[in-house]
C-alpha positions in Angstrom: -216.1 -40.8 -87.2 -216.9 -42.1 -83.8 -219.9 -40.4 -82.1 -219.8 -38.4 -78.5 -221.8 -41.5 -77.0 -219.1 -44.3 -78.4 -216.5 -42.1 -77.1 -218.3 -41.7 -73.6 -218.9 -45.7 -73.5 -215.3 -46.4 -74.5 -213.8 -44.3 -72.1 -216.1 -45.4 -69.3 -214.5 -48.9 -69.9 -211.3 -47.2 -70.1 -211.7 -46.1 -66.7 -213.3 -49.3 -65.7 -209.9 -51.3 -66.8 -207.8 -48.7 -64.9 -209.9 -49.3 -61.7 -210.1 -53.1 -61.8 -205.7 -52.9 -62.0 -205.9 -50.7 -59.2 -208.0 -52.8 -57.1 -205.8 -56.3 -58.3 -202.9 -54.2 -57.3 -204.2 -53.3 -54.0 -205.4 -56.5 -53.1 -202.2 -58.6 -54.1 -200.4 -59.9 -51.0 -197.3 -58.7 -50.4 -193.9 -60.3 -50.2 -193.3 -62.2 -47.1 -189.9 -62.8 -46.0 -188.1 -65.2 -43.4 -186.3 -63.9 -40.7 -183.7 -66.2 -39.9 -181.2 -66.8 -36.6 -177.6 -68.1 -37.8 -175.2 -70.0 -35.5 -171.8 -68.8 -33.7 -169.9 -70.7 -31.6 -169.7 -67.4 -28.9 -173.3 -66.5 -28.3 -175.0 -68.4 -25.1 -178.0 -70.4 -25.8 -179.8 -68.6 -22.7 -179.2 -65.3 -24.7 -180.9 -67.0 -28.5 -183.8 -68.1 -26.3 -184.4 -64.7 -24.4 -184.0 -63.2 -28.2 -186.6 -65.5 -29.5 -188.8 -64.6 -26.7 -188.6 -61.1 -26.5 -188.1 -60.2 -30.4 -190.9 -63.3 -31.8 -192.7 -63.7 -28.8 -192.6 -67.6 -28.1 -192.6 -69.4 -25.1 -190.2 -71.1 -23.6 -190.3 -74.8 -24.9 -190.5 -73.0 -28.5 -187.7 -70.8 -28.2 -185.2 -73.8 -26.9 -186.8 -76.0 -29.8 -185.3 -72.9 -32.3 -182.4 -72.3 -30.3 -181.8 -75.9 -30.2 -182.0 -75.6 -34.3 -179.7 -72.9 -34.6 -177.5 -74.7 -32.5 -177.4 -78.2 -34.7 -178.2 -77.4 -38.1 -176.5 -73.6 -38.6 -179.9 -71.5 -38.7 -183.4 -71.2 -38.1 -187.0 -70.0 -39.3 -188.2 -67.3 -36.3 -190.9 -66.0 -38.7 -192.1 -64.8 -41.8 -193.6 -61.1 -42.2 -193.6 -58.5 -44.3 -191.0 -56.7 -45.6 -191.5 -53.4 -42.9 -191.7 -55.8 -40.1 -189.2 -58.3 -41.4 -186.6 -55.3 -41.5 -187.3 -54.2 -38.1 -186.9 -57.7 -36.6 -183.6 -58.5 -37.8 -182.6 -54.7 -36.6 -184.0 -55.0 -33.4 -182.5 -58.5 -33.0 -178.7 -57.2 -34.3 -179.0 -53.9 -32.0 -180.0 -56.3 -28.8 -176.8 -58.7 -29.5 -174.8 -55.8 -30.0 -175.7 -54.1 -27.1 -174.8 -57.4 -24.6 -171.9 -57.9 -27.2 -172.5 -61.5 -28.7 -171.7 -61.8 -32.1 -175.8 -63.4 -32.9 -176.4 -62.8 -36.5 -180.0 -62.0 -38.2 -181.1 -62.4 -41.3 -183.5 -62.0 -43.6 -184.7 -63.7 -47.3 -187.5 -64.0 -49.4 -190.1 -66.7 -48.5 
């Protein structure tokens, strides 16, 4: 038979273990995702760069360099977040191009 003070130490390590999980858990990075522009032969490439400028904030020479990807090879990496912000980029970016109605597509997959 086990003795009150075995039973105290065992379940202080108990609760030890249970903390340290919590604490891996909590600390573990999250998922990232890319977001991702795909090419059309409709939307204008003034439109992709104002997109990439207002939606991932880059500059001019780095918004024609991603347009200009789009544009020859199909698609392009904007940026990788989190899932939350991920989400909201390819919505915002879908809602804008709907709104001036160009067909600009937005995706997003796991990094």
């Amino acid at each position: 038979m086990s003795s009150w003070k075995e039973l105290a130490i065992s379940e202080h390590h108990l609760e030890e273990a249970v903390i340290d999980e919590a604490l891996k858990n909590e600390l573990q990075e999250s998922p990232k995702y890319n977001v991702l522009l795909l090419n059309d032969d409709y939307t204008p490439m003034d439109f992709v760069i104002e997109v990439l400028s207002r939606f991932f904030n880059m500059n001019s020479d780095q918004a024609t360099e991603i347009m200009l990807m789009v544009h020859y090879k199909g698609k392009a990496l904007c940026g990788t977040y989190s899932a939350e912000i991920a989400e909201t980029k390819v919505d915002q970016v879908s809602r804008f191009a709907l709104e001036h109605q160009h067909p600009l597509k937005c995706m997003m997959e796991k990094a």
